[in-house]
C-alpha positions as CSV (number, residue, x, y, z in Angstrom):
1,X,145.9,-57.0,197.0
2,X,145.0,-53.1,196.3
3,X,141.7,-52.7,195.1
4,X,139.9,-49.5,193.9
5,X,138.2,-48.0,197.2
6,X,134.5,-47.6,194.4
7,X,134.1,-50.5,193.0
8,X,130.5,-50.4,194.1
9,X,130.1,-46.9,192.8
10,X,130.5,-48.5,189.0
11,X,127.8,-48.4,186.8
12,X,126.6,-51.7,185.9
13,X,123.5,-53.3,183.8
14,X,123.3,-53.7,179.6
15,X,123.1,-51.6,176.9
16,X,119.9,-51.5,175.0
17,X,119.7,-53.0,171.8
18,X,119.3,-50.1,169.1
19,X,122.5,-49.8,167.2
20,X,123.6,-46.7,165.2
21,X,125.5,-46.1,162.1
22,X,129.2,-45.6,162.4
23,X,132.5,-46.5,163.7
24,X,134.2,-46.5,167.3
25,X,137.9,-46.0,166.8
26,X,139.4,-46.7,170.3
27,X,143.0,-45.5,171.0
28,X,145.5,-47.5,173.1
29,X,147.5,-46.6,176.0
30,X,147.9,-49.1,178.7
31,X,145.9,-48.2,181.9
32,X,145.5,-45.1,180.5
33,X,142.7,-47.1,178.8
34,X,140.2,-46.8,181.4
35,X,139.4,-43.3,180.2
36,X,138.2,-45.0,177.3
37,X,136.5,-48.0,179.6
38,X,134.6,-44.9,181.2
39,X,133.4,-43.2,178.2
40,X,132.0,-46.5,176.8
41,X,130.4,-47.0,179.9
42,X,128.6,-43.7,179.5
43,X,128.0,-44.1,175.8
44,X,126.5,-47.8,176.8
45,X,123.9,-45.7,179.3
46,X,122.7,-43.3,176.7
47,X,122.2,-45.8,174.2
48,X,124.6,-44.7,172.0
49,X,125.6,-48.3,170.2
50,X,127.9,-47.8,167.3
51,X,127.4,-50.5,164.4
52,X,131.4,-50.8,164.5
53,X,134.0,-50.5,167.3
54,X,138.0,-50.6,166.0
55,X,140.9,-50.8,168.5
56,X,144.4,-50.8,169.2
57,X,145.8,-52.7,172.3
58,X,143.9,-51.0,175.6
59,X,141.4,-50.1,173.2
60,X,140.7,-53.3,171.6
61,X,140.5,-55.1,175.4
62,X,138.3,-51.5,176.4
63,X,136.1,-52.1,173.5
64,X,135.5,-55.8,174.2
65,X,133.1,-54.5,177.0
66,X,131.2,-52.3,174.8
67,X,130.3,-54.7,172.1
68,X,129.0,-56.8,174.6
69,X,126.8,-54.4,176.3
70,X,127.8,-54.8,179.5
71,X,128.2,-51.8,181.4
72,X,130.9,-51.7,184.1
73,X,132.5,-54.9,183.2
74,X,135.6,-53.5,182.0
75,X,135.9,-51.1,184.7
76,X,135.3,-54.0,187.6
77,X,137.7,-56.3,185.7
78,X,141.1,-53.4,185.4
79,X,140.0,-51.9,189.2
80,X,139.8,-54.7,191.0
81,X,143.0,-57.1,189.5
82,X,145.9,-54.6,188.7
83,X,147.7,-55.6,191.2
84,X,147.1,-59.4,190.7
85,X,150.2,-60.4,189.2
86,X,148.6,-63.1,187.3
87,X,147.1,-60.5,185.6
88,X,149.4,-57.9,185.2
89,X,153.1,-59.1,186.6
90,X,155.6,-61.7,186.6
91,X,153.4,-64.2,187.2
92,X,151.7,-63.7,183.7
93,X,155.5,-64.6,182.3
94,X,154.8,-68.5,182.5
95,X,151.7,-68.9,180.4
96,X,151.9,-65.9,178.5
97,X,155.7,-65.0,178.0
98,X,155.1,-61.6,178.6
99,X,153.7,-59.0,181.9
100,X,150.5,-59.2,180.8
101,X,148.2,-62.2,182.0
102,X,145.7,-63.1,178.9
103,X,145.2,-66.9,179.7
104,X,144.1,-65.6,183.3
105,X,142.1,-63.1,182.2
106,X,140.4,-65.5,179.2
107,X,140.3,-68.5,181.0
108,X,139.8,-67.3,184.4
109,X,138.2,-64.1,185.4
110,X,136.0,-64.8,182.5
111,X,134.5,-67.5,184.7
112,X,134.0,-64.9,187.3
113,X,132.9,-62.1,185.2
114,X,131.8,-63.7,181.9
115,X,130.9,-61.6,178.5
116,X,128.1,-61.8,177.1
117,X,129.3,-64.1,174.1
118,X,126.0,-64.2,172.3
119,X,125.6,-60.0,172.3
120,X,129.2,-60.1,171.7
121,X,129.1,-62.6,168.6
122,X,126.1,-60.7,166.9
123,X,126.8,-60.0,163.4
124,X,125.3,-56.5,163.2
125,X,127.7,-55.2,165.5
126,X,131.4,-55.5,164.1
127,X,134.4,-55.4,166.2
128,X,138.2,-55.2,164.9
129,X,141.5,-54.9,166.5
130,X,144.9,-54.2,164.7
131,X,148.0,-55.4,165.7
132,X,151.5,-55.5,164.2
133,X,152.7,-57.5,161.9
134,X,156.6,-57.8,162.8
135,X,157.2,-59.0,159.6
136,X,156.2,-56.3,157.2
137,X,156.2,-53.6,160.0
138,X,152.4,-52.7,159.3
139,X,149.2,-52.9,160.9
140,X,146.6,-55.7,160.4
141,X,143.1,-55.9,161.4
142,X,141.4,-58.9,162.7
143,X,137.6,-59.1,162.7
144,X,135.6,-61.0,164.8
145,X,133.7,-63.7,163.4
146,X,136.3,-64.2,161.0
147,X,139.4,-65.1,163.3
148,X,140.0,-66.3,167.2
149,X,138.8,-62.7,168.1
150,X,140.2,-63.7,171.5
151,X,144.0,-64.5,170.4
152,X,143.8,-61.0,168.1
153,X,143.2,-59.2,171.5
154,X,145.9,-60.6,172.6
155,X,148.3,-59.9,170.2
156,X,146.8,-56.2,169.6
157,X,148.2,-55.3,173.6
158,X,151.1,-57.6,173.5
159,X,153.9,-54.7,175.2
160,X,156.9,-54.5,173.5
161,X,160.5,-55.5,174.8
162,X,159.0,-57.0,178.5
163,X,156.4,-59.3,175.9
164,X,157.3,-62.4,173.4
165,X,155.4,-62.0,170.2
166,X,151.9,-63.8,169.1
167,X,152.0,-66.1,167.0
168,X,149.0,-66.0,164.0
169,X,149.0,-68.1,161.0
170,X,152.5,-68.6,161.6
171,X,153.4,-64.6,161.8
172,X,154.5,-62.8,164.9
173,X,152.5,-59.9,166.1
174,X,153.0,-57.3,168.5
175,X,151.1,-54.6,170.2
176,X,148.9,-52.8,167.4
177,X,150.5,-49.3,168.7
178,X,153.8,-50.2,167.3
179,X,152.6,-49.2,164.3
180,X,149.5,-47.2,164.9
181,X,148.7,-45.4,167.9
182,X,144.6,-44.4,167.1
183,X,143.0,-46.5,164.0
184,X,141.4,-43.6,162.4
185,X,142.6,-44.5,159.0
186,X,140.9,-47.6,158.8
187,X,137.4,-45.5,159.7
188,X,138.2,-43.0,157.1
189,X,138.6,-46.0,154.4
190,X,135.7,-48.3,155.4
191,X,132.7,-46.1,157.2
192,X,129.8,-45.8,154.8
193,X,127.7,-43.2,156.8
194,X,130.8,-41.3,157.8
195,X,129.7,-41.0,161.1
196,X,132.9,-41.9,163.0
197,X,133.6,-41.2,166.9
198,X,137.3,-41.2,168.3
199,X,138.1,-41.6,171.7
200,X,141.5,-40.6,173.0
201,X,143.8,-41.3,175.7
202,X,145.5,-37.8,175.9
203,X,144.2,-34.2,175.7
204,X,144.1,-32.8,172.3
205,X,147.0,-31.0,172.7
206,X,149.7,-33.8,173.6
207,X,151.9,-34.4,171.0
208,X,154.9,-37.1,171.2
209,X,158.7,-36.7,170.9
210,X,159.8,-38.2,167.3
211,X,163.5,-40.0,167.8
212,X,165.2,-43.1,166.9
213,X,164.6,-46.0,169.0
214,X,167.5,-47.5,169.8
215,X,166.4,-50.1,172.1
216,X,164.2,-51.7,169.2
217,X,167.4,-51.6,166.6
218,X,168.6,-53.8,169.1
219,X,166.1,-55.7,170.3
220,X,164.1,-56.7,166.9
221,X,167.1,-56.5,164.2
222,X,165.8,-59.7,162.8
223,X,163.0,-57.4,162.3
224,X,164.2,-54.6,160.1
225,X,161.3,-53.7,158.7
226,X,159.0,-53.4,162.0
227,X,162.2,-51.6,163.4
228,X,161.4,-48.5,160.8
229,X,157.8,-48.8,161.1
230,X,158.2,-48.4,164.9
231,X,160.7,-45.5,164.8
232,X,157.9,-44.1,162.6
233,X,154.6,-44.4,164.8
234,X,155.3,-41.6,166.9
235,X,155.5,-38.8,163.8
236,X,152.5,-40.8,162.1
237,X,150.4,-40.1,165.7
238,X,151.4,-36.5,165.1
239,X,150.3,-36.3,162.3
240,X,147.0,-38.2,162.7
241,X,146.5,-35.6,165.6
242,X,146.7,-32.7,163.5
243,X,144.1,-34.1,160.8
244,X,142.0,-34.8,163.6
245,X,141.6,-31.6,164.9
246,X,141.1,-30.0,161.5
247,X,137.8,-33.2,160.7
248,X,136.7,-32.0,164.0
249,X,136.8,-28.3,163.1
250,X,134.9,-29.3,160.1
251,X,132.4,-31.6,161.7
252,X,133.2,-34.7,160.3
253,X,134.6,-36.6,163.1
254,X,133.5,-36.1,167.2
255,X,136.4,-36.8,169.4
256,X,136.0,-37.6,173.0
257,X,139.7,-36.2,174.9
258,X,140.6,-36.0,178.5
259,X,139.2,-33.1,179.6
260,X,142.7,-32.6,181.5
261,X,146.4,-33.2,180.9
262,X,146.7,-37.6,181.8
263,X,149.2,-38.1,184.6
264,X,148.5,-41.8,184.8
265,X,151.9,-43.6,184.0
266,X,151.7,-46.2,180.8
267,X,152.4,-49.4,183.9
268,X,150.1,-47.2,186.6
269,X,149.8,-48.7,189.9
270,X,148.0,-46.0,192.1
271,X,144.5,-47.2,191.9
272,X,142.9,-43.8,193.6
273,X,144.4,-42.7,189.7
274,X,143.2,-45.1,188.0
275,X,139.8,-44.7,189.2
276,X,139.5,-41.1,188.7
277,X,140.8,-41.3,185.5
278,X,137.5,-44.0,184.6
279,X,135.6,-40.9,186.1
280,X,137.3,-38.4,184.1
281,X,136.1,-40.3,181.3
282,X,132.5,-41.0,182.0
283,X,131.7,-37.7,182.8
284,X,134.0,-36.1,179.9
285,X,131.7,-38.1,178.2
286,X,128.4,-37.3,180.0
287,X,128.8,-33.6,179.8
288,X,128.7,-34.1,175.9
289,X,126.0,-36.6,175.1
290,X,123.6,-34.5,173.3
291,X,126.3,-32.9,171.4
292,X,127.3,-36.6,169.9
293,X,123.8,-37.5,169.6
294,X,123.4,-34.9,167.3
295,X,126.4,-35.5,165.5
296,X,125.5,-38.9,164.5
297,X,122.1,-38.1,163.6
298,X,123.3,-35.0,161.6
């Protein structure tokens, strides 16, 4: 099985225990994730603990590291087992119905590389991950503490078309990007402070195509209302983009972006990439520390 060739060059240890006001919005992406896993790894070094960390899909399994103060754990997890299949493959298909092995990585490597459940439980730090309600077409946010955080993960990066729907309360969820690609709204409606910190899985400048999606007309017409709110996300990610770059302009948001256009595919399996794209992440991060530090303490 391919393995990263660094793995011993991760970080590693636990955050301090200061936390900070404001919100985490994490962005999915697939493996593009591990930018993100890098720049919480560097945010978890400085001591820079946000009271609240939001995420979509690879973000909400990203941030699961970070509010359990465990740095490198993320990283050593997605660089060591992408190419387990039991992980990520057909071998995921028979206990989780889809390419993407949650009862292995809950029940399993969780054994090998546990979280830290009491950090991770603590009230003062919130954690919340949105996924897709088919039913209605829009996003829903589950809090820890107040659901199976585990089974919301789940549902949050459940892929479309190769993935069968979660099941919740008797409602079928799927990936949380279906609907939303970056959780910024949510932020803008319920951060107090209005100290709020985006990271993104794409440079600044990467906007996506906006077209009908035939494939999910076909695939989810029992669905009609998920169908338009997916034909939808792409122009909504647009258009989130934009008003991000105008908060940032303004100073009330700090947004962490590849440094560099992303070539790492959505199902990468070259694990040189996915390494330096961690690294691209952590030192993005790294070269900008002080910057966020004074944003939040603005």
């Amino acid at each position: 099985m391919k393995v990263y060739d660094r793995l011993d060059a991760l970080p590693e240890g636990r955050a301090g225990e200061s936390v900070c006001e404001g919100t985490l919005v994490l962005e999915g992406g697939a493996w593009r994730g591990l930018y993100t896993v890098g720049v919480l790894d560097c945010l978890m070094l400085h001591d820079v603990n946000l009271r609240t960390t939001v995420g979509i899909s690879a973000g909400g399994l990203a941030g699961m590291g970070y509010v359990s103060g465990q740095i490198g754990w993320g990283a050593r997890i997605d660089l060591t087992y992408r190419h387990d299949r039991r992980y990520c493959g057909l071998l995921a298909y028979p206990r989780d119905h889809g390419i993407t092995g949650f009862s292995y990585l809950f029940k399993e490597l969780l054994t090998r590389h546990p979280i830290d459940r009491e950090r991770f439980d603590d009230p003062m730090r919130r954690f919340l991950v949105g996924a897709t309600n088919m039913l209605t077409g829009e996003i829903e946010y589950f809090e820890k503490g107040r659901c199976d955080i585990l089974r919301a993960v789940q549902a949050s990066a459940t892929v479309p078309y190769v993935s069968r729907p979660v099941v919740i309360g008797g409602t079928p969820y799927l990936d949380g990007g279906c609907a939303v690609k970056i959780p910024y709204d949510w932020a803008k409606k319920n951060e107090k402070s209005g100290k709020i910190v985006v990271v993104k899985t794409r440079e600044r400048s990467y906007r996506r195509e906006e077209k009908k999606n035939r494939l999910a007309r076909a695939m989810y017409a029992r669905y009609p209302a998920f169908v338009r709110s997916f034909e939808g996300t792409n122009a909504r990610f647009n258009r989130e983009a934009e008003e991000l770059e105008t908060e940032e302009k303004a100073g009330r948001v700090f947004i962490a972006a590849p440094s560099r256009p992303v070539t790492v595919s959505r199902f990468e399996g070259d694990m040189q990439k996915l390494g330096d794209l961690y690294w691209l992440g952590f030192h993005d991060m790294e070269a900008r520390v002080d910057e966020l530090k004074a944003y939040l303490g603005g």
